[in-house]
C-alpha positions in Angstrom: 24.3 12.6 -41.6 24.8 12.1 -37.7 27.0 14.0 -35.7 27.0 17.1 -38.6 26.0 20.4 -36.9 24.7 23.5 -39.1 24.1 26.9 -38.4 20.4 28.6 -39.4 21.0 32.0 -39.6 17.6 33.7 -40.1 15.8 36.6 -38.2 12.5 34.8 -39.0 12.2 32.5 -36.1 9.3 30.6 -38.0 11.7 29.4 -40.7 14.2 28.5 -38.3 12.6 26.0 -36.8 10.7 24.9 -39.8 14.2 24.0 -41.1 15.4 22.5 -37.8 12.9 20.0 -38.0 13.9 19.0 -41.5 17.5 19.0 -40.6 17.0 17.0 -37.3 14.7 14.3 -39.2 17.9 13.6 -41.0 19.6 13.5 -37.9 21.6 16.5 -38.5 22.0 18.7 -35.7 20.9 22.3 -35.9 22.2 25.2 -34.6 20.4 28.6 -34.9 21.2 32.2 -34.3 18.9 35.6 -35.8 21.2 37.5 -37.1 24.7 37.7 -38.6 26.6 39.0 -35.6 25.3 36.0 -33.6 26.2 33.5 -35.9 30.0 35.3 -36.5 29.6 34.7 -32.2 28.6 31.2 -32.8 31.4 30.2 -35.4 34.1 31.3 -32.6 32.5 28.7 -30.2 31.4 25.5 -32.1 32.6 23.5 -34.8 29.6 24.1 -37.7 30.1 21.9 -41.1 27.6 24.4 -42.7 25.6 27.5 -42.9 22.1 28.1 -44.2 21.9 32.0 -44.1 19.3 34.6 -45.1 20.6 37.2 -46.6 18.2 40.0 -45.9 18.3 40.8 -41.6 18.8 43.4 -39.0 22.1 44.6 -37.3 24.0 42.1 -40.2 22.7 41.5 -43.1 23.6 38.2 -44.7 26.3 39.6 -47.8 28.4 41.4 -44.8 28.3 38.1 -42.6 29.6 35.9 -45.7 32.2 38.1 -46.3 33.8 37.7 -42.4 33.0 34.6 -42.7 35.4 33.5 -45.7 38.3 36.0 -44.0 38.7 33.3 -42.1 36.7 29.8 -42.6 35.7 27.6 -46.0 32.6 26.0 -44.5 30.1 25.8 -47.1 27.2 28.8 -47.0 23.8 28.1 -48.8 22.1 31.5 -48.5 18.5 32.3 -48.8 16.8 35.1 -49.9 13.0 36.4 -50.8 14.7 37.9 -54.1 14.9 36.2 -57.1 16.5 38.3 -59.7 19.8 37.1 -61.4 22.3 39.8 -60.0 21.3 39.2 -56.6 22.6 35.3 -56.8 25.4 36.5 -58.6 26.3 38.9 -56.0 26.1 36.1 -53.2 28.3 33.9 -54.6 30.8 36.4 -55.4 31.1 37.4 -51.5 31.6 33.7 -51.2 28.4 31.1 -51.0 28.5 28.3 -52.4 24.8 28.1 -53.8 21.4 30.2 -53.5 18.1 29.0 -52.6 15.2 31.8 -53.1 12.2 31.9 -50.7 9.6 30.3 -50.6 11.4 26.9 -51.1 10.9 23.5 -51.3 12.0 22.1 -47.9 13.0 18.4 -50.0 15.1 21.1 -51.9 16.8 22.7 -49.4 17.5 19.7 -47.9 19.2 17.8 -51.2 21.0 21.2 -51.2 22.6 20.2 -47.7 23.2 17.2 -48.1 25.1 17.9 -51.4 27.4 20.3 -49.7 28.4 18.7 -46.1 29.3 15.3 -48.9 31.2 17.8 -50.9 32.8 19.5 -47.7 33.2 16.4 -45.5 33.1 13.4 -47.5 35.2 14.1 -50.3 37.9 15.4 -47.6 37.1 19.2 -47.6 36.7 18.9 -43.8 38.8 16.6 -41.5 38.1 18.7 -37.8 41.0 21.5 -38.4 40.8 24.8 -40.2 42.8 24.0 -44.3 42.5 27.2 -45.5 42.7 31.0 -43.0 43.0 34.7 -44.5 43.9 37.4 -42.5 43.5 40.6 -44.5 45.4 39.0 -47.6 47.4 36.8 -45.9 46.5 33.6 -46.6 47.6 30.2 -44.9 46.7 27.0 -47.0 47.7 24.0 -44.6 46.7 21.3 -47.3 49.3 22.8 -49.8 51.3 24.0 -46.8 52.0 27.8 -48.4 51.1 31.3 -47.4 50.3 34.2 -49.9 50.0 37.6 -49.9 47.5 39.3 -52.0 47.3 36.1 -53.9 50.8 35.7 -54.2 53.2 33.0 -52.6 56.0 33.8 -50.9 58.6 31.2 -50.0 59.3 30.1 -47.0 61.6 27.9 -45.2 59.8 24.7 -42.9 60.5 26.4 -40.0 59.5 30.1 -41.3 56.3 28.4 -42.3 55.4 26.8 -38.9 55.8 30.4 -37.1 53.4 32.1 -39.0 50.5 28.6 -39.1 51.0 28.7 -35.6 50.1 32.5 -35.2 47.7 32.6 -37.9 45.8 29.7 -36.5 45.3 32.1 -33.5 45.2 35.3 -34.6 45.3 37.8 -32.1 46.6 35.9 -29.4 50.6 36.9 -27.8 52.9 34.1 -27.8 55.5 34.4 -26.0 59.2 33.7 -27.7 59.8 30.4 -25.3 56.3 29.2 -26.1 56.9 29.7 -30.5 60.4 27.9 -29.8 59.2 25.1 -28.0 55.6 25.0 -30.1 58.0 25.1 -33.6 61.2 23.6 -32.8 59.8 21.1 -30.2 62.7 21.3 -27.9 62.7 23.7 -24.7 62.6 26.9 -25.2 65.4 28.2 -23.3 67.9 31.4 -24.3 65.5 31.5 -27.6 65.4 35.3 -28.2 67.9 35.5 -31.0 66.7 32.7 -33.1 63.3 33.5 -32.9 63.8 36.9 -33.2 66.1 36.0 -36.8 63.1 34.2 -38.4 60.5 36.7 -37.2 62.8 39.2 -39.5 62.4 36.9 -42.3 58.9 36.2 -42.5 58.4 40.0 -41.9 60.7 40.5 -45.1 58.7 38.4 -47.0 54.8 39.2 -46.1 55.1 42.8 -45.3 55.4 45.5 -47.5 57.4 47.7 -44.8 59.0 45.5 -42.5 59.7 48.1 -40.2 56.0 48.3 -40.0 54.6 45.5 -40.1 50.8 45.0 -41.1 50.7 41.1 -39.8 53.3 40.6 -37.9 53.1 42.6 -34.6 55.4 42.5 -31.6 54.2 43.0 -28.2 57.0 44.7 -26.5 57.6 42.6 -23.5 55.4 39.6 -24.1 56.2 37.9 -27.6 54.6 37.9 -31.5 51.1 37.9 -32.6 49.5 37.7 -36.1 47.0 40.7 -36.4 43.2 39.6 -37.0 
């Protein structure tokens, strides 16, 4: 289990660092933030291979935080909660966790629970250090398959058409500029690139947005270049 780092989300700092010392007698190292909008905070800055969250905290509770969470990422989220009742697990893993563990637990437990889920995630090839699978809003990217969808539905595009919008949807919200898409895509310099770029950018707009004229994903920044909206 060296060299895995997971996130304990919990507002209770007692069961934070009763956890951390399980994790870290494993050799796992442990990350921990108190509350949802932290760990959101934490996710943009470190590579995490998996999430024990509480679902029950201040500012962001644990069912809002899941839900950003799997816009964008499909690192594994064991969530804990004092509740026990049926509809509650049911809820959690509908918003996306991928199991339930209801306080008080057995630390041995919680721990098999881990360990189950980074072997599921990394071992058996879930996981290789870059993102597989990003959804921005309904548009989805799925790099292992190499297809994007919207709504749930794929659209097809051409190789290069499909290398635009990975490379923008892998950085969502950031402005590339026409010469840096060219030379990112095509590989070659990007010199006198306007019209080409600008021709595929019309074609993936005809084919992920319902009004092309205005586009819901695709955004240009007048002057500057392309972005995918977050």
């Amino acid at each position: 289990m060296d060299s895995y780092r997971v996130l304990v989300v919990d507002d209770d700092k007692e069961i934070r660092d009763a956890i951390e010392i399980y994790l870290r007698n494993e050799g796992i190292t442990v990350v921990k933030a108190q509350d949802g909008i932290e760990a959101i905070e934490v996710l943009n800055e470190q590579d995490i291979h998996l999430i024990i969250l509480d679902v029950m905290m201040p500012r962001q509770d644990g069912i809002t935080t899941t839900f950003k969470i799997r816009e964008s990422k499909n690192i594994p989220i064991i969530m804990l909660s004092a509740k026990s009742e049926d509809m509650d697990k049911v809820w959690g893993l509908q918003v996306g966790a991928d199991d339930y563990v209801t306080k008080p637990f057995n630390p041995l437990e919680l721990l098999a629970r881990v360990k189950s889920q980074l072997r599921r995630y990394v071992t058996l090839g879930h996981y290789d250090g870059a993102q597989k699978l990003v959804n921005l809003n309904g548009l989805t990217l799925d790099q292992t398959a190499k297809e994007v969808a919207v709504n749930g539905e794929v659209v097809k595009l051409t190789p290069i058409e499909y290398k635009i919008v990975e490379l923008l949807m892998l950085h969502a919200g950031r402005v590339f500029s026409i010469s840096e898409i060219y030379e990112r895509v095509w590989k070659e310099p990007g010199f006198n690139a306007e019209n080409t770029v600008a021709v595929h950018i019309r074609k993936i707009r005809e084919k992920i947005e319902i009004d092309p004229k205005n586009p819901r994903f695709l955004k240009v920044v007048w002057g500057i270049g392309y972005k995918m909206e977050k």
